[in-house]
C-alpha positions as CSV (number, residue, x, y, z in Angstrom):
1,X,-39.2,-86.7,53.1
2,X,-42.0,-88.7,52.1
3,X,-42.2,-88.5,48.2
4,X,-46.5,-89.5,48.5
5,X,-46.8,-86.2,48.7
6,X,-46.3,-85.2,45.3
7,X,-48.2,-87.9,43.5
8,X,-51.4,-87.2,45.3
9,X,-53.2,-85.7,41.8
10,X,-55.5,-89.2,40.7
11,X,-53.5,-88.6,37.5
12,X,-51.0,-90.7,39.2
13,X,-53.1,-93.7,40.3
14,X,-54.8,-93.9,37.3
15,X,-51.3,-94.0,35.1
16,X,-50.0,-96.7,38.0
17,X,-53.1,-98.6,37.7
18,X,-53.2,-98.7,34.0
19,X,-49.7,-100.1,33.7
20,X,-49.6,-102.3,36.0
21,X,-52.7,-103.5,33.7
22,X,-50.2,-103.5,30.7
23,X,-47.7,-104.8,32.7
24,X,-44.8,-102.2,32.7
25,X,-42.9,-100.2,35.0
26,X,-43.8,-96.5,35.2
27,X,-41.9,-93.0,36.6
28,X,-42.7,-89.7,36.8
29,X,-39.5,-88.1,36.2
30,X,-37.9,-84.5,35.6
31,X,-39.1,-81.3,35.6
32,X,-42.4,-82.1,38.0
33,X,-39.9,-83.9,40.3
34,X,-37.8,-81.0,41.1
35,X,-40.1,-78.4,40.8
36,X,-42.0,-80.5,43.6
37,X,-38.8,-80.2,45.8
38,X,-37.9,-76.6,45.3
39,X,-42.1,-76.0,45.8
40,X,-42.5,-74.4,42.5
41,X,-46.0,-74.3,42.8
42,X,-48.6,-76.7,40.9
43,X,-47.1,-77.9,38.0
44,X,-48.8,-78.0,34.3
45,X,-46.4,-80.6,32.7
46,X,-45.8,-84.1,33.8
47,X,-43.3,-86.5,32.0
48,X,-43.5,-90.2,32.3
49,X,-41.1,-92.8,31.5
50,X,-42.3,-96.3,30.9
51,X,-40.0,-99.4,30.3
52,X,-42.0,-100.3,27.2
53,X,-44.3,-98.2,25.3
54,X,-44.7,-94.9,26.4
55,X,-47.5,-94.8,23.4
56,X,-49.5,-98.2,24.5
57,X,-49.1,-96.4,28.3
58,X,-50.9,-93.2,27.2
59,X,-54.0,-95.0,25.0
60,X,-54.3,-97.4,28.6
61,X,-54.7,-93.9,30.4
62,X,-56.9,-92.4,28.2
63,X,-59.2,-95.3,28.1
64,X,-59.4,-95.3,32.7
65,X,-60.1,-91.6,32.6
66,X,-63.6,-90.2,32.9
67,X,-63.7,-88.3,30.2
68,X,-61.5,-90.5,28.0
69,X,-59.4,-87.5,26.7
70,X,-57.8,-87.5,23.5
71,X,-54.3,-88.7,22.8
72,X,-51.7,-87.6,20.5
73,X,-49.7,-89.7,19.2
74,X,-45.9,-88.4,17.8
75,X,-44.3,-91.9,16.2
76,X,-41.5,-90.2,15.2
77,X,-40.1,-89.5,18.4
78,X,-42.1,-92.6,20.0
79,X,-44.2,-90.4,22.6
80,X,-47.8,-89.4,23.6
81,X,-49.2,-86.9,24.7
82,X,-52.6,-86.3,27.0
83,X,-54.2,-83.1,28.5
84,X,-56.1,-84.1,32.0
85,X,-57.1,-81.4,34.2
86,X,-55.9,-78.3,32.5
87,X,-52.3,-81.2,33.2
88,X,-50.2,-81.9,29.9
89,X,-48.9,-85.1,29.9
90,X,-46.4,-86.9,28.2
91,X,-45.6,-90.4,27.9
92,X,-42.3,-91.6,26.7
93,X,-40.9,-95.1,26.3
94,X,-37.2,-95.2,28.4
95,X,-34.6,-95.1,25.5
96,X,-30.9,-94.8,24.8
97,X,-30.5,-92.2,22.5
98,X,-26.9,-91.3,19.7
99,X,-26.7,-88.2,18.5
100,X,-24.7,-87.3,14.8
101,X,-22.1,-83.6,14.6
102,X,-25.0,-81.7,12.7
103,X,-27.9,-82.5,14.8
104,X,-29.6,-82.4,18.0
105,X,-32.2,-85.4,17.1
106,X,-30.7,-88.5,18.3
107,X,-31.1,-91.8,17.0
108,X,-33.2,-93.5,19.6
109,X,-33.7,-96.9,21.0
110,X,-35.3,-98.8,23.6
111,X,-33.6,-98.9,26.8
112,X,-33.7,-99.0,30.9
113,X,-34.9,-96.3,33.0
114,X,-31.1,-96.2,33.8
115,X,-30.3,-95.4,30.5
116,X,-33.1,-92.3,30.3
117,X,-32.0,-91.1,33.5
118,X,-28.6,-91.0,31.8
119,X,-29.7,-89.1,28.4
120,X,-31.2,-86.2,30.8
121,X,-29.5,-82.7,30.8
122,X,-29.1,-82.6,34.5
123,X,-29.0,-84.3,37.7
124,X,-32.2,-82.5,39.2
125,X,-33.9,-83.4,36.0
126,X,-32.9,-87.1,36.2
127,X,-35.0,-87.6,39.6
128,X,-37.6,-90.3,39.3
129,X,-40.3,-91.1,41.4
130,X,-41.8,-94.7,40.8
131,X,-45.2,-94.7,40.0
132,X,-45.8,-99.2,40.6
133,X,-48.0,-100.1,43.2
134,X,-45.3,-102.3,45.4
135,X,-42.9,-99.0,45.3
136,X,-45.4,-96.3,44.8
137,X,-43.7,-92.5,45.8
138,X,-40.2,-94.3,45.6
139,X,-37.6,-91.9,44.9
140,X,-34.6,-92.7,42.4
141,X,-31.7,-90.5,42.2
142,X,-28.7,-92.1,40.6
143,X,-26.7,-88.6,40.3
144,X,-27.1,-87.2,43.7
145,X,-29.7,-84.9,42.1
146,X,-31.1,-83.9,45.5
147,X,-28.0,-82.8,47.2
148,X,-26.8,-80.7,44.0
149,X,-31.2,-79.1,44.3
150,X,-29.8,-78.2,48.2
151,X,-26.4,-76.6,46.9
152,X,-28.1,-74.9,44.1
153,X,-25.9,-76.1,41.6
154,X,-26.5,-77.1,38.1
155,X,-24.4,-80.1,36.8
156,X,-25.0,-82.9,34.1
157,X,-25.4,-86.5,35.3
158,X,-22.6,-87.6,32.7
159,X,-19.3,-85.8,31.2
160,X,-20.4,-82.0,30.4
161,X,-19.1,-82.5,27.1
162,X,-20.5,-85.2,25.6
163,X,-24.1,-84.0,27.1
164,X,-23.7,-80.3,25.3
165,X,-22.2,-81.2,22.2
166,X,-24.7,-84.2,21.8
167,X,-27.7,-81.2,22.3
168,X,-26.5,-77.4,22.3
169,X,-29.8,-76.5,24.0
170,X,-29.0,-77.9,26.9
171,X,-26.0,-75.1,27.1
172,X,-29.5,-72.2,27.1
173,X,-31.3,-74.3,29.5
174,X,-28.4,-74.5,31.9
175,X,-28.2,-70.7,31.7
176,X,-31.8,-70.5,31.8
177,X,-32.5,-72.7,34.6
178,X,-29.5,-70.6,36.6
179,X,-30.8,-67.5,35.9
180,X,-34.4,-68.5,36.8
181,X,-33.8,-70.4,40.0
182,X,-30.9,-68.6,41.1
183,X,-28.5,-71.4,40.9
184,X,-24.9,-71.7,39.9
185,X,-23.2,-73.8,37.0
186,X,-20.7,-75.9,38.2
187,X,-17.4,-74.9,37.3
188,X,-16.6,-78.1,34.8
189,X,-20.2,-77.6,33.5
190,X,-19.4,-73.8,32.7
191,X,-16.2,-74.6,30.9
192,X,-17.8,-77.2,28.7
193,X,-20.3,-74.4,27.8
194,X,-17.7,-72.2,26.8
195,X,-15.6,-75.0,24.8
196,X,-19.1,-76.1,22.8
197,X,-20.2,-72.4,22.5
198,X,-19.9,-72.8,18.5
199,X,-22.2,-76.0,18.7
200,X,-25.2,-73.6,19.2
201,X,-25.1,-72.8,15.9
202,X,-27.0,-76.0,14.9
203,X,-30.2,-75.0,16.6
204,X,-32.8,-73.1,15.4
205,X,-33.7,-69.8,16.6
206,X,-37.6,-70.7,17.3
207,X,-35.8,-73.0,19.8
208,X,-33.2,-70.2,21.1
209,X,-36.1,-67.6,21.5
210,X,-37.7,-69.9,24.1
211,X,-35.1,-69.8,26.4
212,X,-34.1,-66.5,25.5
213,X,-37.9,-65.7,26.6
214,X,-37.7,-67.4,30.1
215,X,-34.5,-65.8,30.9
216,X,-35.6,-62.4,30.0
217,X,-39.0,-63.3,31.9
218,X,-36.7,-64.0,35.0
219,X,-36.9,-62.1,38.7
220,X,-32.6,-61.0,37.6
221,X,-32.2,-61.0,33.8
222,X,-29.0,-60.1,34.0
223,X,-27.4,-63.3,36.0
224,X,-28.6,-64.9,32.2
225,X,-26.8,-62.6,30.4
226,X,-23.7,-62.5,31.7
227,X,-23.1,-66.2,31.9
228,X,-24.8,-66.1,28.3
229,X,-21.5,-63.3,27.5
230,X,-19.3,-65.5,29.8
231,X,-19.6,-68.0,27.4
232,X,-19.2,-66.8,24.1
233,X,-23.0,-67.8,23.3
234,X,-24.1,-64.4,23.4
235,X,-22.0,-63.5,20.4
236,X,-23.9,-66.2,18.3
237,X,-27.1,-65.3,19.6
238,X,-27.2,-61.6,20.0
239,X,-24.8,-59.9,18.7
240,X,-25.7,-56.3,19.0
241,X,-25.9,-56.8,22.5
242,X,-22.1,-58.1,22.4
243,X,-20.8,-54.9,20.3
244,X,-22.0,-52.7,23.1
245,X,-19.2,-54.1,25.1
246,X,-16.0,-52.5,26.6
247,X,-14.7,-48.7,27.1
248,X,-13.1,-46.8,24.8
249,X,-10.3,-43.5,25.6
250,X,-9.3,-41.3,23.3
251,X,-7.5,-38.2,25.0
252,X,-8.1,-38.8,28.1
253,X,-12.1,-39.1,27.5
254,X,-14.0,-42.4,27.9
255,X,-17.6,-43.5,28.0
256,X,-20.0,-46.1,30.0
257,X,-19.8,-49.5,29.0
258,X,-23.0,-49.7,27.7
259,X,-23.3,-53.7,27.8
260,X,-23.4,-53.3,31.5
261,X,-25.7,-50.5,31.6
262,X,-28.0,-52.0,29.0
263,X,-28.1,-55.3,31.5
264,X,-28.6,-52.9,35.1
265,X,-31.7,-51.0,33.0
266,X,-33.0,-54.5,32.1
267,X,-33.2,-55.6,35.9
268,X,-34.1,-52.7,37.0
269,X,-37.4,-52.8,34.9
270,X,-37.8,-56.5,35.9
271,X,-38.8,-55.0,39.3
272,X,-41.8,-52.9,37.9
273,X,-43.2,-54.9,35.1
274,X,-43.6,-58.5,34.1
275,X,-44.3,-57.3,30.4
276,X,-41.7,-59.8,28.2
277,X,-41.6,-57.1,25.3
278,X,-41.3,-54.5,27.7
279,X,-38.2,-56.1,29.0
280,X,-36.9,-56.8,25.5
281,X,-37.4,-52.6,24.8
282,X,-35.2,-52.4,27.8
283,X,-32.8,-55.0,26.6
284,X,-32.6,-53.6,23.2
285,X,-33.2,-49.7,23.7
286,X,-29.0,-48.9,23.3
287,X,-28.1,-51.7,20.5
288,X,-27.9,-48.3,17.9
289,X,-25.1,-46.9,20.2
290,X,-22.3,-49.3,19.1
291,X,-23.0,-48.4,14.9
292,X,-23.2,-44.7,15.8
293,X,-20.6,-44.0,18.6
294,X,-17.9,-41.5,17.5
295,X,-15.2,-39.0,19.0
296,X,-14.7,-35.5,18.4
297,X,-12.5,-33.7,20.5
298,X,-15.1,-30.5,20.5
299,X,-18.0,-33.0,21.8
300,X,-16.2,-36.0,23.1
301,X,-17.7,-39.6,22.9
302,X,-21.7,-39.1,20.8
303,X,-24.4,-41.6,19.6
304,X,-25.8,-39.4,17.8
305,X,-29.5,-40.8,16.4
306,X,-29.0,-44.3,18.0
307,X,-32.4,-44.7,18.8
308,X,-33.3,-43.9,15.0
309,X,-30.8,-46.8,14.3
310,X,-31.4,-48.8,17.1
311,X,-35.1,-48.7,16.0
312,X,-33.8,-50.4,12.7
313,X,-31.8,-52.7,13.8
314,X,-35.1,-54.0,16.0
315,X,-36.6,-55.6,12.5
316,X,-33.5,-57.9,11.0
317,X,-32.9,-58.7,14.5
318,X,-36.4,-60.0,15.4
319,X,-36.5,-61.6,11.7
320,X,-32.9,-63.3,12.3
321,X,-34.2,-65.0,15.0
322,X,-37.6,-65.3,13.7
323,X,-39.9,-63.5,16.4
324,X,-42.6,-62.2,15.7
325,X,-42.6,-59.3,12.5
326,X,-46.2,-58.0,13.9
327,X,-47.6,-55.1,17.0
328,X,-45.2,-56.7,19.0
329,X,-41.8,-56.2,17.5
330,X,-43.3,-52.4,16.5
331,X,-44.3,-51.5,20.2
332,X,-40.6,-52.3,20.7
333,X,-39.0,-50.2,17.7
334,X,-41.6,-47.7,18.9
335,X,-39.9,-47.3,22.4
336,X,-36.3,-47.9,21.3
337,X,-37.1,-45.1,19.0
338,X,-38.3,-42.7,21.8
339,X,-36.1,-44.2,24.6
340,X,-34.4,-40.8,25.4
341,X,-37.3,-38.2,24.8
342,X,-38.7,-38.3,28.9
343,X,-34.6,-38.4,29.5
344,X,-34.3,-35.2,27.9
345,X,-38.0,-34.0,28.9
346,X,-37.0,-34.4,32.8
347,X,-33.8,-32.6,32.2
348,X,-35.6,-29.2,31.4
349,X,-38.3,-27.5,32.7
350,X,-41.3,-29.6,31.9
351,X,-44.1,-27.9,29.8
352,X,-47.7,-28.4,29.1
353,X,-46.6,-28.4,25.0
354,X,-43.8,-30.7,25.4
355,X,-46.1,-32.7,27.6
356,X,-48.6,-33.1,25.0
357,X,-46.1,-34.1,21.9
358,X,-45.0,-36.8,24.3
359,X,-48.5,-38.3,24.5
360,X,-49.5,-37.6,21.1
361,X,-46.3,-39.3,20.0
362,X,-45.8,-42.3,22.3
363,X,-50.1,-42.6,22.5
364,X,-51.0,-45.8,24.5
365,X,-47.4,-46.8,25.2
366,X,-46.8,-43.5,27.0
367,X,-47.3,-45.2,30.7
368,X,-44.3,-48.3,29.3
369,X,-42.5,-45.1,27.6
370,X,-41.7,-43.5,31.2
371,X,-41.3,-47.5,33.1
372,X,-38.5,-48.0,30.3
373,X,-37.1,-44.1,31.1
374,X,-37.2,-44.5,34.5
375,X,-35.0,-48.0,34.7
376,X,-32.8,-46.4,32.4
377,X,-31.6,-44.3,34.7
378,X,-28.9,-45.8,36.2
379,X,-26.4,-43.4,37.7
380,X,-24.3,-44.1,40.9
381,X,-24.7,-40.3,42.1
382,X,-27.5,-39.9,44.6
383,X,-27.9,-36.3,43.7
384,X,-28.6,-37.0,39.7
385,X,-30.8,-40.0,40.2
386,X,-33.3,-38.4,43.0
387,X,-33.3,-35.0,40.5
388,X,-33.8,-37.3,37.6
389,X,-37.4,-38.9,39.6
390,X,-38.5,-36.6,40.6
391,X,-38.4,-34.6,37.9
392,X,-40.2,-38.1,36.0
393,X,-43.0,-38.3,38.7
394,X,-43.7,-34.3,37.4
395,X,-43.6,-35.4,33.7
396,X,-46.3,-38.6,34.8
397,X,-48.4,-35.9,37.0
398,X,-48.8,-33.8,34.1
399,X,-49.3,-36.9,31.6
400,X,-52.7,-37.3,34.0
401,X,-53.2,-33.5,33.6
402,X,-52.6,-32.7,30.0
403,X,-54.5,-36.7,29.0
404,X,-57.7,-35.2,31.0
405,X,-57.9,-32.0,29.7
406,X,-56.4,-32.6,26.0
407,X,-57.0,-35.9,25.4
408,X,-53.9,-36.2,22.9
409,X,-52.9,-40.2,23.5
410,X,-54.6,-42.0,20.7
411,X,-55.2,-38.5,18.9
412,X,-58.1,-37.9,16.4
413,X,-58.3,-34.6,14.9
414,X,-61.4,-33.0,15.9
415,X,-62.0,-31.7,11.8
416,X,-62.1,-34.5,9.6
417,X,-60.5,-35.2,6.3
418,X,-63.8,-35.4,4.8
419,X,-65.4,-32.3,6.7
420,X,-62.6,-30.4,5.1
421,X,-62.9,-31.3,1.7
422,X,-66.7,-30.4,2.1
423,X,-65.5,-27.0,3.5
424,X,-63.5,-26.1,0.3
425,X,-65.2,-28.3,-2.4
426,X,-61.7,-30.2,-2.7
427,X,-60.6,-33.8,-3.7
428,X,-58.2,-36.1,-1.9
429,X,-55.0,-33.3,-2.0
430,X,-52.1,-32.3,-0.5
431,X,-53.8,-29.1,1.3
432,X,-56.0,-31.6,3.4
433,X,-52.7,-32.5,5.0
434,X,-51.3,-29.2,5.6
435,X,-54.4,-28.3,7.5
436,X,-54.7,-31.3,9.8
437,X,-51.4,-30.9,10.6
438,X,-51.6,-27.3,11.4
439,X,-54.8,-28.4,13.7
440,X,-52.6,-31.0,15.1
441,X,-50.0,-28.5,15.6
442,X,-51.9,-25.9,17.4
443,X,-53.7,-28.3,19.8
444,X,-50.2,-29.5,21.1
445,X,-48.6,-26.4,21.8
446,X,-52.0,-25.1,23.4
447,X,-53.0,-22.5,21.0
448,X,-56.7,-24.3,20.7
449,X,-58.1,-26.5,22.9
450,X,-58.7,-30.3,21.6
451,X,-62.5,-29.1,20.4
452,X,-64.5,-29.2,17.0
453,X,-64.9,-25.7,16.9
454,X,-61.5,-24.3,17.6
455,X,-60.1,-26.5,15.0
456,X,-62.6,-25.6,12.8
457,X,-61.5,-21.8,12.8
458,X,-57.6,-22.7,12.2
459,X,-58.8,-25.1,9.4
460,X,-60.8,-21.6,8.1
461,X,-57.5,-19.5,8.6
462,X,-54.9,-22.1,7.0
463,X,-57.9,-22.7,3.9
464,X,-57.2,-18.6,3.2
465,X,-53.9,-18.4,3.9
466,X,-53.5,-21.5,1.2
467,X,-56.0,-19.6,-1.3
468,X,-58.9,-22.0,-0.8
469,X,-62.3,-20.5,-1.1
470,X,-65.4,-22.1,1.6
471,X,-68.5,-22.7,-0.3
């Protein structure tokens, strides 16, 4: 293969000639490499290595670019960074890096691009292609990095050990990279996950969300997952997903393993939406089952109200792991919360009313409401799971119906607090209450259609009927 081909950007030619001007080597190297090979699409992120300063490289760069972009300058960690292009690039200088037991940040110092291509988590990310103008497009690949991209397999240039334990991340990104490239861990690899499992405990859960993110945002969540439970690192991470695991019996009577179920619903939405919070509804909509799941012999195995507690348990877990506490985490408490209610809906015979409570309840997240309903439907009998869609398709038809006519999602009573309070010469009191919510009421079960005037006679009525007198 000739390796031109993926330096053809002028990015690259300018970053050659400038350090050939500062007389240093230069390599494009990781995750633009591979994704290259694979054909990944254009890439947004370049790394280069430079066998000197990787900051002195990035001000040369800056200063042979047209627009003589801005650089930043992280002294800390001894790199630089450029945007080029709508291209984010970083400059690093090649380094040997020691890490301590308690942390990920190494002790770094200068070394040979041998000795970066050592420090990298895995042999498809250790690819190099030299960027000097004797060698230009030169590919180095000291850890048979391309045969292991052709086998699909994820390994670690040096012993999986060391490489995990020195940074627990890389134990995530190997999951994450196998879950979104559909690769397998090799087998030595996996085990050393498993035996550093407890090491992931030193990284921060901003860090730990980011993968999480990309293997939730994957085309089969659930290859993450499993290998994320395989290892013990989903017990760390997310343990309400763990507690959902296994089958109980008690005489004779057991129930679905819910951990697998909660992992088919969560692929099974990956095929209709590319929504991350959507998927993280799906992966979370069941977590209330393992606090609430009981046996009687009259009813068998219940969860009774595990969407109420599920719905809960959605705000210590975002805040443990520190996403986001805003719209985001409620939309998914909202559809935990309301998870079952189509279930149930599609299991009788679907009224206008029950239509209408739906959409008034679930308002703009009605359409994600029914997605999330739909993947959770999951059963292996042919019979139940065509009676269960089509009986969903009738419950969307007559969301389209009742939405036109009703106009319920997003609901403003047609009376207002103040027009009421006008009415009956009142101040702010509990009365105003009652009688919006006896408009609300009546519009929902179709006594009065969704129109000033109709409400305005049941807001009359309920004013007599509570002994207040129109002036």
């Amino acid at each position: 293969m000739n390796y031109k081909e993926a330096l053809q950007h002028t990015i690259f030619n300018t970053i050659s000639k400038s350090a050939a001007e500062l007389n240093l080597d230069s390599y494009v190297i990781g995750g633009f490499v591979r994704d290259f090979l694979l054909h990944r699409g254009d890439a947004k992120d370049i790394d280069i290595v430079a066998i000197g300063s990787g900051i002195a490289l990035a001000k040369q760069v800056a200063k042979n670019l047209p627009n003589k972009p801005k650089v930043q300058i992280f002294k800390t960690y001894g790199t630089a960074m450029l945007r080029f292009q709508e291209i984010e690039i970083e400059f690093v200088g090649a380094r040997k890096e020691s890490y301590t037991q308690d942390s990920r940040n190494p002790v770094v110092e200068n070394g040979s691009l041998q000795d970066d291509q050592d420090r990298r988590d895995f042999t498809m990310n250790a690819l190099a292609l030299n960027l000097s103008k004797t060698h230009f497009g030169d590919l180095l690949d000291p850890f048979n990095g391309i045969e292991d991209l052709d086998n699909k397999i994820i390994k670690t240039p040096l012993n999986p050990d060391i490489t995990y334990s020195d940074d627990p991340l890389r134990m995530l990104r190997a999951i994450r990279f196998a879950s979104q490239l559909d690769f397998e861990i090799e087998h030595e690899s996996l085990l050393a996950i498993t035996r550093n499992s407890e090491r992931i405990k030193i990284i921060t859960n901003e860090r730990i969300v980011v993968e999480l993110h990309k293997i939730i945002e994957s085309k089969t969540p659930s290859k993450g997952f499993l290998l994320l439970e395989k290892t013990g690192l989903l017990k760390h991470i997310l343990p309400e997903l763990t507690a959902l695991k296994g089958i109980d019996e008690v005489d004779g009577q057991t129930h679905k393993d819910n951990f697998y179920h909660t992992l088919e619903v969560v692929d099974n939405i990956a095929e209709h939406t590319n929504d991350l919070w959507l998927r993280w509804a799906a992966l979370l909509h069941d977590i209330g089952k393992a606090p609430t799941k009981k046996f009687s012999k009259k009813a068998g195995w219940t969860f009774h109200a595990h969407e109420f507690e599920g719905s809960k348990m959605i705000y210590h877990l975002f805040k443990r792991l520190k996403m986001p506490l805003n719209e985001k985490m409620k939309f998914v408490q909202k559809l935990v919360f309301m998870s079952s209610r189509p279930i149930v809906l599609a299991q009788e015979t679907v009224t206008d009313s029950a239509v209408r409570r739906l959409v008034f309840d679930a308002g703009e997240f009605v359409d994600d409401l029914m997605t999330l309903c739909e993947a959770d439907i999951t059963t292996k009998n042919p019979k139940k799971f065509n009676k269960y869609h089509n009986n969903f398709k009738i419950v969307r038809e007559k969301i389209v119906e009742v939405e036109e006519r009703d106009q319920v999602r997003n609901f403003q009573p047609p009376v207002t607090g103040e027009e009421i309070m006008k009415t009956f010469n009142l101040k702010p009191s509990r009365e105003i209450g009652v009688i919006k919510e006896a408009i609300k009421e009546a519009i929902i079960e179709g006594d009065i259609p969704n129109e000033h005037d109709a409400a305005f006679n049941i807001m009359l009525k309920v004013g007599e009927k509570l002994g207040l007198k129109q002036i």
